[in-house]
ChimeraX commands (.cxc) that place a marker at each C-alpha (Angstrom):
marker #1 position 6.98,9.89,-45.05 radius 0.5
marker #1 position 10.47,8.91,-43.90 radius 0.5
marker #1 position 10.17,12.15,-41.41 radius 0.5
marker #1 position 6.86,11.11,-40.09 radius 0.5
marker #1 position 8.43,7.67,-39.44 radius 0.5
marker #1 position 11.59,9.60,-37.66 radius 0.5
marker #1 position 8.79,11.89,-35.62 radius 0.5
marker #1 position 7.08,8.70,-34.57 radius 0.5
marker #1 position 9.88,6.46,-33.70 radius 0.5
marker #1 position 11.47,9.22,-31.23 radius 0.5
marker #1 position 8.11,9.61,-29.60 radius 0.5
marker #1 position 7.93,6.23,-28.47 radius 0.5
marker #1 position 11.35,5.85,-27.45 radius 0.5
marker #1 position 10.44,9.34,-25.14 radius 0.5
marker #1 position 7.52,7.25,-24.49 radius 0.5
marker #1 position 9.15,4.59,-23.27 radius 0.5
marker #1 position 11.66,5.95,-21.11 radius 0.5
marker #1 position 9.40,6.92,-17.96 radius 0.5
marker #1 position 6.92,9.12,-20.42 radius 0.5
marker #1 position 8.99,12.45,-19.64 radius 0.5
marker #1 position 8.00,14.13,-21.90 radius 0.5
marker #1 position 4.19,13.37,-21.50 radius 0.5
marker #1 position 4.28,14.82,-18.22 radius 0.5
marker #1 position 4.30,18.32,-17.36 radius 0.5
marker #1 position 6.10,19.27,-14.43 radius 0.5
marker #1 position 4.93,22.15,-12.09 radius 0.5
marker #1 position 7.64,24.00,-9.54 radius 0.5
marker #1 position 5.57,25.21,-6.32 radius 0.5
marker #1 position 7.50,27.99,-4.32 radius 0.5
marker #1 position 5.49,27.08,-1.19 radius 0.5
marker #1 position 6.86,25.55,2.01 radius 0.5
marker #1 position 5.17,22.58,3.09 radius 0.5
marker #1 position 5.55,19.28,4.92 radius 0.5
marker #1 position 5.78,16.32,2.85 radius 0.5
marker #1 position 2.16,14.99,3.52 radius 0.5
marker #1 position 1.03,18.74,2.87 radius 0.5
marker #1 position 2.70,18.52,-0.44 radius 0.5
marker #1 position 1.53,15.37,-1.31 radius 0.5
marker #1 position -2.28,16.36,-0.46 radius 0.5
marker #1 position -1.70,19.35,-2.71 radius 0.5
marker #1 position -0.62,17.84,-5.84 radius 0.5
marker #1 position -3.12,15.09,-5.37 radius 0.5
marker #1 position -6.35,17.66,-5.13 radius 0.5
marker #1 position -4.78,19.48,-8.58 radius 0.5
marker #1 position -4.70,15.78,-10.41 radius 0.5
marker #1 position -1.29,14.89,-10.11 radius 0.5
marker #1 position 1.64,13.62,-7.91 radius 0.5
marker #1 position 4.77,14.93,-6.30 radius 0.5
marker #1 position 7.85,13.99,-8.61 radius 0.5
marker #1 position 10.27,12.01,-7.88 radius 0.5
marker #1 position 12.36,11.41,-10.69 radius 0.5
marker #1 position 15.69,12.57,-9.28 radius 0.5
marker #1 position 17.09,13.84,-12.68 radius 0.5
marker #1 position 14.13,15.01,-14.04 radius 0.5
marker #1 position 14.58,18.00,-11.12 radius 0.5
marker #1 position 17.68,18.20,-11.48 radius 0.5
marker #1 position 17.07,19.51,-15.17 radius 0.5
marker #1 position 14.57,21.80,-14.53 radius 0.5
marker #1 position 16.24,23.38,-11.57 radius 0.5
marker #1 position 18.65,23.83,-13.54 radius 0.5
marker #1 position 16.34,25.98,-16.17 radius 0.5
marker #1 position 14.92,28.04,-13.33 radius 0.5
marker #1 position 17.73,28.60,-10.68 radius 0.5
marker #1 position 21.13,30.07,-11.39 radius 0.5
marker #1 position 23.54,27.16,-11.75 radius 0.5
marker #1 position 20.65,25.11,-10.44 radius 0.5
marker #1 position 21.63,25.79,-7.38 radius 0.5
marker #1 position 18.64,25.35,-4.94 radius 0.5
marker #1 position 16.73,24.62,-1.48 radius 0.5
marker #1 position 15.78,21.05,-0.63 radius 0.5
marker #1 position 13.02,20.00,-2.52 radius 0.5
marker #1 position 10.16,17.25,-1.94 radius 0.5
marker #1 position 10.17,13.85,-3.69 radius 0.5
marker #1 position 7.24,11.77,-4.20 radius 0.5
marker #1 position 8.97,8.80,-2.36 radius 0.5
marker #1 position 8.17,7.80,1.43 radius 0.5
marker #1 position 8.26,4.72,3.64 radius 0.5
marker #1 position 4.89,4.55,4.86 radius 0.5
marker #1 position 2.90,1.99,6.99 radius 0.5
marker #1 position 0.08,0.77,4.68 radius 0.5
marker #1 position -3.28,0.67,6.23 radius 0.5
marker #1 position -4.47,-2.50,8.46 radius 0.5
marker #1 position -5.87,-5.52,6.67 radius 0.5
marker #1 position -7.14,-9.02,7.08 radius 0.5
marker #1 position -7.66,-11.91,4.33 radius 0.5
marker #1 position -11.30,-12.31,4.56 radius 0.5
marker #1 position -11.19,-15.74,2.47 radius 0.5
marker #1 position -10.55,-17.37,-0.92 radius 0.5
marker #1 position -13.25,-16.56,-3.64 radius 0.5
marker #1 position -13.97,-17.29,-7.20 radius 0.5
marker #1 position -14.98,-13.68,-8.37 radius 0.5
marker #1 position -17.05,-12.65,-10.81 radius 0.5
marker #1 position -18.96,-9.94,-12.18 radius 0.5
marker #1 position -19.27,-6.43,-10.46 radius 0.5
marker #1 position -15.56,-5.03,-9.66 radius 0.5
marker #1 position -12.48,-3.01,-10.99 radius 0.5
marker #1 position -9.39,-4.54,-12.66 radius 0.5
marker #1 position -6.23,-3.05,-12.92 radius 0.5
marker #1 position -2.83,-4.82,-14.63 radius 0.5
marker #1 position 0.06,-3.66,-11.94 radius 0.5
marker #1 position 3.78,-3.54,-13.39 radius 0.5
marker #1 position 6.13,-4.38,-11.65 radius 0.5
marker #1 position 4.21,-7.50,-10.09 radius 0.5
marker #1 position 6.79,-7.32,-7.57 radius 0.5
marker #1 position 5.07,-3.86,-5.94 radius 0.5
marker #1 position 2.01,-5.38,-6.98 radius 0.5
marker #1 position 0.29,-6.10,-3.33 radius 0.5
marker #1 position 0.34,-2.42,-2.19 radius 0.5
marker #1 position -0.42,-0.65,-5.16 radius 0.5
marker #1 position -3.50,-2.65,-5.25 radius 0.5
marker #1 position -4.37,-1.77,-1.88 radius 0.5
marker #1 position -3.62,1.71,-2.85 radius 0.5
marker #1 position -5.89,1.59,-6.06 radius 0.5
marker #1 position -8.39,0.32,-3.71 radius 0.5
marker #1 position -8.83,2.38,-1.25 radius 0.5
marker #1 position -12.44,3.62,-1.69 radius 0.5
marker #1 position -13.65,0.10,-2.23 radius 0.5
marker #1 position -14.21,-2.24,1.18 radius 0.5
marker #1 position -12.25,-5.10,-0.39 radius 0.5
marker #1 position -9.56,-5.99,-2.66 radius 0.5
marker #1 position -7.61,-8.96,-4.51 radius 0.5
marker #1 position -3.99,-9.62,-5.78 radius 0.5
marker #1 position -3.20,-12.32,-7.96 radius 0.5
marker #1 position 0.22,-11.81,-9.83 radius 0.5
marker #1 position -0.12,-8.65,-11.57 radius 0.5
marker #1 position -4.28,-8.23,-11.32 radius 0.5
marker #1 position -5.57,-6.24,-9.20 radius 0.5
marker #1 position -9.40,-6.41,-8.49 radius 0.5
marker #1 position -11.38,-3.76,-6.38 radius 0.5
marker #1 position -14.22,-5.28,-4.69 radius 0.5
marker #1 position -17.26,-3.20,-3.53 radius 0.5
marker #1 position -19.50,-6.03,-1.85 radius 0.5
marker #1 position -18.27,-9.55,-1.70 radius 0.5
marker #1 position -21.98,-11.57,-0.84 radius 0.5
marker #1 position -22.65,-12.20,-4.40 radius 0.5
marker #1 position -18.74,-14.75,-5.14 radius 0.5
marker #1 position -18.57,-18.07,-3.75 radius 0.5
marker #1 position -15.94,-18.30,-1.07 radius 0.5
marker #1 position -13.69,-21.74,-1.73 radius 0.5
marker #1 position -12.76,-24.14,1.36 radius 0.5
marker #1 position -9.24,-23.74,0.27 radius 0.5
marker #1 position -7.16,-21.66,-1.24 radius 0.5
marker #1 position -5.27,-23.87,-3.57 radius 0.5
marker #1 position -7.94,-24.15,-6.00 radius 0.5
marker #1 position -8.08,-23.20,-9.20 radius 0.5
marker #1 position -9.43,-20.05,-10.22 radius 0.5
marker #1 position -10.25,-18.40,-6.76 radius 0.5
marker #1 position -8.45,-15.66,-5.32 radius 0.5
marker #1 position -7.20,-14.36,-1.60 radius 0.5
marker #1 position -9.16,-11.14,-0.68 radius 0.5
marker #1 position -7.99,-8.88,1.61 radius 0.5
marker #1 position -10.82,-6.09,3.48 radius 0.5
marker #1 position -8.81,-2.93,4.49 radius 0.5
marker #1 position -11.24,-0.48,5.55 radius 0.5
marker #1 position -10.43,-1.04,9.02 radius 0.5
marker #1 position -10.09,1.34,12.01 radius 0.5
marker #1 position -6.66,2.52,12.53 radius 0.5
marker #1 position -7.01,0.35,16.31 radius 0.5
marker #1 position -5.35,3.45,17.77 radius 0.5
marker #1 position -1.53,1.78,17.53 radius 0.5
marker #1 position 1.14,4.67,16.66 radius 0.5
marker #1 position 3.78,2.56,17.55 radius 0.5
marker #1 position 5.17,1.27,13.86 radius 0.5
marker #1 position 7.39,-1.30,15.33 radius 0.5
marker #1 position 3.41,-3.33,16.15 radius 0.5
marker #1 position 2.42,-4.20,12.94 radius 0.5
marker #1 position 0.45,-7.55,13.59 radius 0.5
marker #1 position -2.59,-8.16,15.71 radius 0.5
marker #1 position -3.32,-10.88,18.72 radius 0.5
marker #1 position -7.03,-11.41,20.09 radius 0.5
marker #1 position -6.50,-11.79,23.86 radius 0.5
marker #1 position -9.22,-13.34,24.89 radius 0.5
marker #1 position -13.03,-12.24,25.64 radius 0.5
marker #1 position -14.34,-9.77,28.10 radius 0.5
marker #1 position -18.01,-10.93,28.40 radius 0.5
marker #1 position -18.97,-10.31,24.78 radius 0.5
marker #1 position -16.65,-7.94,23.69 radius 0.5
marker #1 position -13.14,-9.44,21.66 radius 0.5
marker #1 position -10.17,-7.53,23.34 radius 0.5
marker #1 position -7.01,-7.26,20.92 radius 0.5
marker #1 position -3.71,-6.05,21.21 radius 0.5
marker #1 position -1.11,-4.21,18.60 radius 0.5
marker #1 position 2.63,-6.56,18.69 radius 0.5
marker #1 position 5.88,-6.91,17.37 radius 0.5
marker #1 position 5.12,-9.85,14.57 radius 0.5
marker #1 position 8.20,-11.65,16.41 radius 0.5
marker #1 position 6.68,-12.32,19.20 radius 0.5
marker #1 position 5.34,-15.82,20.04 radius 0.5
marker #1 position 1.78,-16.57,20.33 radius 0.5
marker #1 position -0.56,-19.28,19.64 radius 0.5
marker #1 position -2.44,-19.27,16.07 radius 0.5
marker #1 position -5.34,-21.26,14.92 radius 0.5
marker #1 position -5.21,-21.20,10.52 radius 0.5
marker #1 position -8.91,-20.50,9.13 radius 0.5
marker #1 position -9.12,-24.53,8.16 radius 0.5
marker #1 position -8.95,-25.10,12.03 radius 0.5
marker #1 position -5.35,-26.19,12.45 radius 0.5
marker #1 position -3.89,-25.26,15.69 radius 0.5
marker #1 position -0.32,-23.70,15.72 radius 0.5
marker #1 position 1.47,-23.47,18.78 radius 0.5
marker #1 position 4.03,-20.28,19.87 radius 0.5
marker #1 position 5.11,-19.29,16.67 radius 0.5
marker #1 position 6.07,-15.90,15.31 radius 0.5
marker #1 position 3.55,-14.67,13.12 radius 0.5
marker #1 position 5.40,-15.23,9.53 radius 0.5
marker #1 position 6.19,-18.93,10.58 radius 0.5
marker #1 position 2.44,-19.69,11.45 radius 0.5
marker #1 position 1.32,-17.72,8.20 radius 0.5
marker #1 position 3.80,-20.06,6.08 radius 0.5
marker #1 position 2.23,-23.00,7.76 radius 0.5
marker #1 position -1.28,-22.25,7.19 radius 0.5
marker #1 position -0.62,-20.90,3.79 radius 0.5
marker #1 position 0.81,-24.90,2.82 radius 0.5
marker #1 position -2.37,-25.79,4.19 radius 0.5
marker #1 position -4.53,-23.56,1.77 radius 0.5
marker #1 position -5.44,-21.37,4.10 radius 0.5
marker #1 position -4.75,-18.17,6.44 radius 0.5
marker #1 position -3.97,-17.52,10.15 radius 0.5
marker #1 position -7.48,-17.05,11.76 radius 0.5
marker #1 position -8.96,-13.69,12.17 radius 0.5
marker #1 position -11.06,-13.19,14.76 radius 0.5
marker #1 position -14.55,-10.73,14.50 radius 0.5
marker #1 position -16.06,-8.41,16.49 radius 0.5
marker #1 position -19.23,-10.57,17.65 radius 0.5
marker #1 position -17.08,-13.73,17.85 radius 0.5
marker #1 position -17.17,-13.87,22.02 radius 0.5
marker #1 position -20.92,-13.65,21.93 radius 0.5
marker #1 position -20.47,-17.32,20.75 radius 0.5
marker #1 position -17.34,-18.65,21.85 radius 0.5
marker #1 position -14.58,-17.82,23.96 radius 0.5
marker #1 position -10.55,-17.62,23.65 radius 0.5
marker #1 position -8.73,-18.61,26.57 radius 0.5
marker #1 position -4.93,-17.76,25.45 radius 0.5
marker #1 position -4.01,-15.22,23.45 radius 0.5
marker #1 position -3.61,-15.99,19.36 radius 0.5
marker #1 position -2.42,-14.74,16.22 radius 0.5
marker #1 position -4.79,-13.31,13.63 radius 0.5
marker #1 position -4.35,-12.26,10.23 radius 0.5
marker #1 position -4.73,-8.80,10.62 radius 0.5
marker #1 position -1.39,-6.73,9.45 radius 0.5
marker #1 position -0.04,-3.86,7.92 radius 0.5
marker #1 position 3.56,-3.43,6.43 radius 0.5
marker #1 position 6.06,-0.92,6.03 radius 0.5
marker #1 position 6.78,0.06,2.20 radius 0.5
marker #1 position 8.57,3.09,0.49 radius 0.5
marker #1 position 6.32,3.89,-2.43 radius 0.5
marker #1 position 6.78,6.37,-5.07 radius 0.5
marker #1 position 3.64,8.33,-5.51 radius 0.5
marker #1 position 1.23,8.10,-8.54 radius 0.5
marker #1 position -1.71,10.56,-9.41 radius 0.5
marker #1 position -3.99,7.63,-9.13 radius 0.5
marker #1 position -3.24,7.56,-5.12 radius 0.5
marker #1 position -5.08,8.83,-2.27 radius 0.5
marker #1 position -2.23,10.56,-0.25 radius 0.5
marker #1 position -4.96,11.30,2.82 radius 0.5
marker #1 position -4.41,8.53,4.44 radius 0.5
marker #1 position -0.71,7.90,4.35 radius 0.5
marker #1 position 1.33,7.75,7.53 radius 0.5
marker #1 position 4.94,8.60,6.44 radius 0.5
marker #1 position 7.53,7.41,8.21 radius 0.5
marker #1 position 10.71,8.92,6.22 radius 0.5
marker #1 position 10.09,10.75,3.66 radius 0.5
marker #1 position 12.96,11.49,1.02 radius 0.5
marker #1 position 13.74,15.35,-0.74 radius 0.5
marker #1 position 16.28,16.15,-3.54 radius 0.5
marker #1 position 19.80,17.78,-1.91 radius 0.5
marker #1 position 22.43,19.01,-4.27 radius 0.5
marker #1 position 21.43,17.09,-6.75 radius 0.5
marker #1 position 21.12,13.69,-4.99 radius 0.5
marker #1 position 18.09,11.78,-2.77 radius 0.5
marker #1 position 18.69,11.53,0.94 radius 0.5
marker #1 position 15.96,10.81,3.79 radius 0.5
marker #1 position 13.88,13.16,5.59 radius 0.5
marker #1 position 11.72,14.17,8.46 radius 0.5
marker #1 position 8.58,14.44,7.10 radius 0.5
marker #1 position 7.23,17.57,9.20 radius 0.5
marker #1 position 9.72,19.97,7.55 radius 0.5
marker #1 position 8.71,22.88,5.06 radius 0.5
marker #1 position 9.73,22.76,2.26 radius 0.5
marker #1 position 9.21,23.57,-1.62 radius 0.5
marker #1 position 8.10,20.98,-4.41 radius 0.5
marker #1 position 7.43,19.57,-7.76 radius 0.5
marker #1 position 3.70,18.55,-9.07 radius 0.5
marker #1 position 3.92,16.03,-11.77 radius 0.5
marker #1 position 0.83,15.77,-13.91 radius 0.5
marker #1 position 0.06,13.72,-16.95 radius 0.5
marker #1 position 0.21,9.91,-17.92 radius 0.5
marker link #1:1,2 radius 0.2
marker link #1:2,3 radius 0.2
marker link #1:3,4 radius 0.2
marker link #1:4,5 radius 0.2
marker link #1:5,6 radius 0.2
marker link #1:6,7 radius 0.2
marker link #1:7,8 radius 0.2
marker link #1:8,9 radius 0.2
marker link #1:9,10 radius 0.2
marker link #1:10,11 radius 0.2
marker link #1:11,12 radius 0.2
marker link #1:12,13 radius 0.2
marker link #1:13,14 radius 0.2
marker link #1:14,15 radius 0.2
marker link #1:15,16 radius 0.2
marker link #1:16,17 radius 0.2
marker link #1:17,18 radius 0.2
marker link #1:18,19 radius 0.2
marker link #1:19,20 radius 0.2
marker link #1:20,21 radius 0.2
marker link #1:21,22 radius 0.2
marker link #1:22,23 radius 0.2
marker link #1:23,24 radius 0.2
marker link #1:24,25 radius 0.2
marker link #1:25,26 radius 0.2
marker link #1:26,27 radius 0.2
marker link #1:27,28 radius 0.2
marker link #1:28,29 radius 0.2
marker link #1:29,30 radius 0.2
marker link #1:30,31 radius 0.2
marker link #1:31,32 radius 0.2
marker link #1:32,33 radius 0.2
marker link #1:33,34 radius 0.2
marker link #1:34,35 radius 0.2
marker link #1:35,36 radius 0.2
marker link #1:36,37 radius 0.2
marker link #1:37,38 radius 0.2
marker link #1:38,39 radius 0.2
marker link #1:39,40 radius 0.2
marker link #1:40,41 radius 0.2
marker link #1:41,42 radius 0.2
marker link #1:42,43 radius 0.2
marker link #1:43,44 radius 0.2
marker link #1:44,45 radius 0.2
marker link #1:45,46 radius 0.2
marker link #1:46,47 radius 0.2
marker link #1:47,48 radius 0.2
marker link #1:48,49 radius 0.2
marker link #1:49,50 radius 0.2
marker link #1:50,51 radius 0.2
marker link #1:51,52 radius 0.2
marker link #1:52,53 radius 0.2
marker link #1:53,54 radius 0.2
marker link #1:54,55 radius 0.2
marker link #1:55,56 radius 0.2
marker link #1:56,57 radius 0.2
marker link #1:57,58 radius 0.2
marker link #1:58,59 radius 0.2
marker link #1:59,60 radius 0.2
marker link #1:60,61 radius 0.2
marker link #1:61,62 radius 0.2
marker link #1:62,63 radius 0.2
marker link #1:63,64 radius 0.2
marker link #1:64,65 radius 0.2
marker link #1:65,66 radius 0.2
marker link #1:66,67 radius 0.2
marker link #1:67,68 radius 0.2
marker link #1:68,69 radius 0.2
marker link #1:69,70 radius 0.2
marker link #1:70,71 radius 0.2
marker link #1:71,72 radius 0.2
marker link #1:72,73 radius 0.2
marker link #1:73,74 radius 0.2
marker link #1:74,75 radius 0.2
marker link #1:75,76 radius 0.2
marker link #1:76,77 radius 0.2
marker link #1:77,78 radius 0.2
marker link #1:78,79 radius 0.2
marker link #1:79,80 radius 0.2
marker link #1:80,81 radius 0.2
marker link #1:81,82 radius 0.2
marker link #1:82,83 radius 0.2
marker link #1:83,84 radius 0.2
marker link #1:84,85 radius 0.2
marker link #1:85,86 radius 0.2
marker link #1:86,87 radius 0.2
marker link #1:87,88 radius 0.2
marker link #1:88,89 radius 0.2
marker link #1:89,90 radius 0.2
marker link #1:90,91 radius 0.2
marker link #1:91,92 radius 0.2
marker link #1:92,93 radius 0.2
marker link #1:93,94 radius 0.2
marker link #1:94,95 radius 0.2
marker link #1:95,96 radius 0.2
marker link #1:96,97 radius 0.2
marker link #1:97,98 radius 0.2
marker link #1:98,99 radius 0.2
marker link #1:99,100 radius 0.2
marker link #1:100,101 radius 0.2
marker link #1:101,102 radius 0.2
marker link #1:102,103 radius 0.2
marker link #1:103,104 radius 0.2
marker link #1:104,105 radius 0.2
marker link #1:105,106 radius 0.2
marker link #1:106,107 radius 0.2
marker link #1:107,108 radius 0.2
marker link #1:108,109 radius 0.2
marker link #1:109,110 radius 0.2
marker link #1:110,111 radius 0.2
marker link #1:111,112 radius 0.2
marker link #1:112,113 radius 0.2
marker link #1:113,114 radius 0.2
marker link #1:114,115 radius 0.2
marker link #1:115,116 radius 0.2
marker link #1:116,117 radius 0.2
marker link #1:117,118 radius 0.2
marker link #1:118,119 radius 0.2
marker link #1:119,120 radius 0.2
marker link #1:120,121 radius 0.2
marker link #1:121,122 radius 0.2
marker link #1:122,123 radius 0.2
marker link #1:123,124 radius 0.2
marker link #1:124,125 radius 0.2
marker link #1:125,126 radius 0.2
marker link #1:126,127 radius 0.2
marker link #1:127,128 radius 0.2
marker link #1:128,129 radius 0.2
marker link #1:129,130 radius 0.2
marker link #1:130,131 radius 0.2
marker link #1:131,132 radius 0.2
marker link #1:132,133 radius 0.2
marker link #1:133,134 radius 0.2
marker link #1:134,135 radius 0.2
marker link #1:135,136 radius 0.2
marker link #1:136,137 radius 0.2
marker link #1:137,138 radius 0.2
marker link #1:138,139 radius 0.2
marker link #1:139,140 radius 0.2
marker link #1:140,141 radius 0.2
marker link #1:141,142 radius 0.2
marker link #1:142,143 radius 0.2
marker link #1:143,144 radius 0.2
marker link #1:144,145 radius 0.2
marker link #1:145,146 radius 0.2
marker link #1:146,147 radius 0.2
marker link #1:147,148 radius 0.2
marker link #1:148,149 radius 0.2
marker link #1:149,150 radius 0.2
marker link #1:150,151 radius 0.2
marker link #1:151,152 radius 0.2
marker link #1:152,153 radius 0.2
marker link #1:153,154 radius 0.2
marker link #1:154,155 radius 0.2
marker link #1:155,156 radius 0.2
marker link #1:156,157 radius 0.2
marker link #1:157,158 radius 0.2
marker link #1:158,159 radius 0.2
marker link #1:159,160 radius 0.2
marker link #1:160,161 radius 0.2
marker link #1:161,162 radius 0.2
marker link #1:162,163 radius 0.2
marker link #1:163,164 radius 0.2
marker link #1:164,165 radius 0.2
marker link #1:165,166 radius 0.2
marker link #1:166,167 radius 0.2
marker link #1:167,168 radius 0.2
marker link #1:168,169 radius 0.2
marker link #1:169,170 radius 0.2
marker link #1:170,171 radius 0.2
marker link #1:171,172 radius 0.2
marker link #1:172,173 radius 0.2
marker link #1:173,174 radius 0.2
marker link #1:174,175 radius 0.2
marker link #1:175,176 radius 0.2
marker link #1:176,177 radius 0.2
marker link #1:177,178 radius 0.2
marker link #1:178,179 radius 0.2
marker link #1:179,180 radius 0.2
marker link #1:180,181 radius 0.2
marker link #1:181,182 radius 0.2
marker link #1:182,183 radius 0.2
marker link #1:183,184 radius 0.2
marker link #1:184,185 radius 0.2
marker link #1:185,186 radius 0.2
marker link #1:186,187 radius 0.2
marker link #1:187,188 radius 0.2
marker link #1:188,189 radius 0.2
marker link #1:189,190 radius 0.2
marker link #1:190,191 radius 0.2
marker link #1:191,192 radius 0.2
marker link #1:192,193 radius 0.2
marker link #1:193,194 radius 0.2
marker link #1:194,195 radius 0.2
marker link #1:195,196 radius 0.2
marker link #1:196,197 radius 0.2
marker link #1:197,198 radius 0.2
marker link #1:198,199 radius 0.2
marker link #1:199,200 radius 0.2
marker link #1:200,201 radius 0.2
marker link #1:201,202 radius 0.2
marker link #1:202,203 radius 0.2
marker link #1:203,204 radius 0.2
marker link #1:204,205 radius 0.2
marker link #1:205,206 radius 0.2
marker link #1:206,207 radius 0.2
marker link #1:207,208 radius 0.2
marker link #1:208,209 radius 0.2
marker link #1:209,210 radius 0.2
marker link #1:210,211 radius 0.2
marker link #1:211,212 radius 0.2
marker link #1:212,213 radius 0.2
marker link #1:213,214 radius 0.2
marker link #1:214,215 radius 0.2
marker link #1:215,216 radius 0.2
marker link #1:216,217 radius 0.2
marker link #1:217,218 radius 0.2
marker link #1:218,219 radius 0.2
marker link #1:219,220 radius 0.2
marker link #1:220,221 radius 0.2
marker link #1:221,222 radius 0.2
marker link #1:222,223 radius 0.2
marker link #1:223,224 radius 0.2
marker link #1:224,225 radius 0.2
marker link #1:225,226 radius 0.2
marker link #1:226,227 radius 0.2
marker link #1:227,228 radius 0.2
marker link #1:228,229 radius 0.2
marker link #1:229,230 radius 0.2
marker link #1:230,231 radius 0.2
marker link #1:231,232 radius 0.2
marker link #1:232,233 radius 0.2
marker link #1:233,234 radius 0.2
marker link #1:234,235 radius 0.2
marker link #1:235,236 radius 0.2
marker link #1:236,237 radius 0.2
marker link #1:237,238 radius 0.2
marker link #1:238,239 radius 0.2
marker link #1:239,240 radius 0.2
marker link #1:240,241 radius 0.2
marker link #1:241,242 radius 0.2
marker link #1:242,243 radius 0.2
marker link #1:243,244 radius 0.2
marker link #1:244,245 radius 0.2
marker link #1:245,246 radius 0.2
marker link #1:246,247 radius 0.2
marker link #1:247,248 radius 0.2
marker link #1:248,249 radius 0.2
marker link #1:249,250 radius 0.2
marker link #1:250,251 radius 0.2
marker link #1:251,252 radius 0.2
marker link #1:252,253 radius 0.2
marker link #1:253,254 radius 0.2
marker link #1:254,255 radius 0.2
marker link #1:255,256 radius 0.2
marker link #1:256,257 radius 0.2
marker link #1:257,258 radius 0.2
marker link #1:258,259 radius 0.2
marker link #1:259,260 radius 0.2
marker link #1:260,261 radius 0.2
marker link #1:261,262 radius 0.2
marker link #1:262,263 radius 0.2
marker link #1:263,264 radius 0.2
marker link #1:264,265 radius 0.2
marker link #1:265,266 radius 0.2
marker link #1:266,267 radius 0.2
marker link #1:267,268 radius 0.2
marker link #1:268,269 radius 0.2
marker link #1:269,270 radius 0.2
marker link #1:270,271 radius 0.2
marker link #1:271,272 radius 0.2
marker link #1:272,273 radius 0.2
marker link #1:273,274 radius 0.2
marker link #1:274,275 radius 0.2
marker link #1:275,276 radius 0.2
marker link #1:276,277 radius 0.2
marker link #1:277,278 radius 0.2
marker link #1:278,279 radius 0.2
marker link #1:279,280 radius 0.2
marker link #1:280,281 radius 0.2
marker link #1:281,282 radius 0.2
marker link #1:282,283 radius 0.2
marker link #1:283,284 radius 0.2
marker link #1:284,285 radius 0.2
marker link #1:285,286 radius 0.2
marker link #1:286,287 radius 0.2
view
């Protein structure tokens, strides 16, 4: 009995530490770019690893001295895909719920999570993956109790490869159609918050504090809204996307990443990376 007690209390402490040995780790010998990788270990149900000593041990079991090439980890800085806070709704019923640890990282491993649903909502450490959003009440403001922000993400990419532009200003209105643009969020522009407030020349992050003391969001502006109305100068709207360094987990969809530095294992320690280079990896797969 006292054994099975022993067995049992070293598993969890294994356990515990970053589930090593629940995992079984896979050496590829194939040269691939980071993305490539990624995409490769995804399709077989797992992730690239990125535990830097983890590696290091098994190199060590399958090289001589564990000496070695350059190998992939599963860490990048990526931008995340381009989103806009729809509104504030009390949901209920029909979606998925994950708990995220650390809440910290919480906002983009939701979105991650979420990435085959249309919409998605953070609140602390629960995540909820939203598939159609008619059937919740939306809330007049977003103080109130119970309701939460949601965010829709499946969004075209607006053709902007320049990762320095990471918010989005309407212009103004040619005849019927909404013309936007891709900026620097440090620019100045005028910004209207979803309650109707009017902000004037602000940087984006000091007219989303404002609204967000207000309950509410910076503006965003649909497709169809110059059949309606019209903008005359050029505003703010919510619409964003963020630069993050992420390590991978098998639950992600690597497909639709856009690395920006991506970071391999070099004698024995992490450094940065192009993310186009070839070379060789570890799958991890497992809880």
């Amino acid at each position: 009995m006292k054994k099975l007690q022993l067995l049992i209390y070293v598993f969890l402490i294994l356990w515990k530490f970053e589930g090593l040995i629940m995992q079984n780790v896979t050496f590829y010998n194939e040269k691939k770019s980071w993305k490539e990788a990624a995409n490769f270990c995804s399709k077989k149900g797992g992730a690239l690893e990125s535990n830097v000593t983890l590696l290091s041990e098994h190199l060590r079991g399958i090289t001589q001295n564990g000496e070695h090439e350059d190998i992939w980890l599963g860490k990048s800085e990526l931008l995340t895909k381009w989103t806009y806070v729809l509104g504030c709704f009390y949901i209920y019923g029909d979606f998925q719920h994950f708990v995220i640890e650390p809440p910290e990282t919480a906002k983009l491993k939701c979105q991650m999570l979420c990435n085959n649903y249309k919409f998605y909502s953070i609140n602390g450490k629960d995540c909820y993956c939203i598939e159609e959003i008619l059937p919740f009440h939306r809330a007049n403001n977003c103080n109130c109790v119970g309701c939460y922000k949601v965010w829709e993400h499946q969004l075209p990419n607006f053709g902007s490869l320049d990762s320095s532009k990471q918010c989005i200003v309407a212009t103004g209105c040619d005849g019927k159609n909404l013309q936007r643009s891709y900026e620097d969020c440090n620019e100045n522009y005028n910004a209207t918050c979803d309650n109707g407030a009017k902000l004037e020349y602000q940087k984006y992050l000091t007219a989303a504090d404002e609204c967000e003391t207000q309950g509410s969001f910076i503006k965003w502006y649909p497709d169809n809204y110059c059949v309606t109305q019209t903008l005359k100068h050029q505003h703010w709207t919510n619409g964003r996307r963020h630069k993050e360094t992420l390590l991978l987990k098998n639950s992600y969809d690597t497909e639709t990443f856009q690395p920006l530095k991506c970071f391999k294992l070099d004698d024995g320690s992490e450094e940065q990376e192009g993310c186009n280079d070839n070379i060789s990896f570890f799958c991890k797969f497992g809880k």
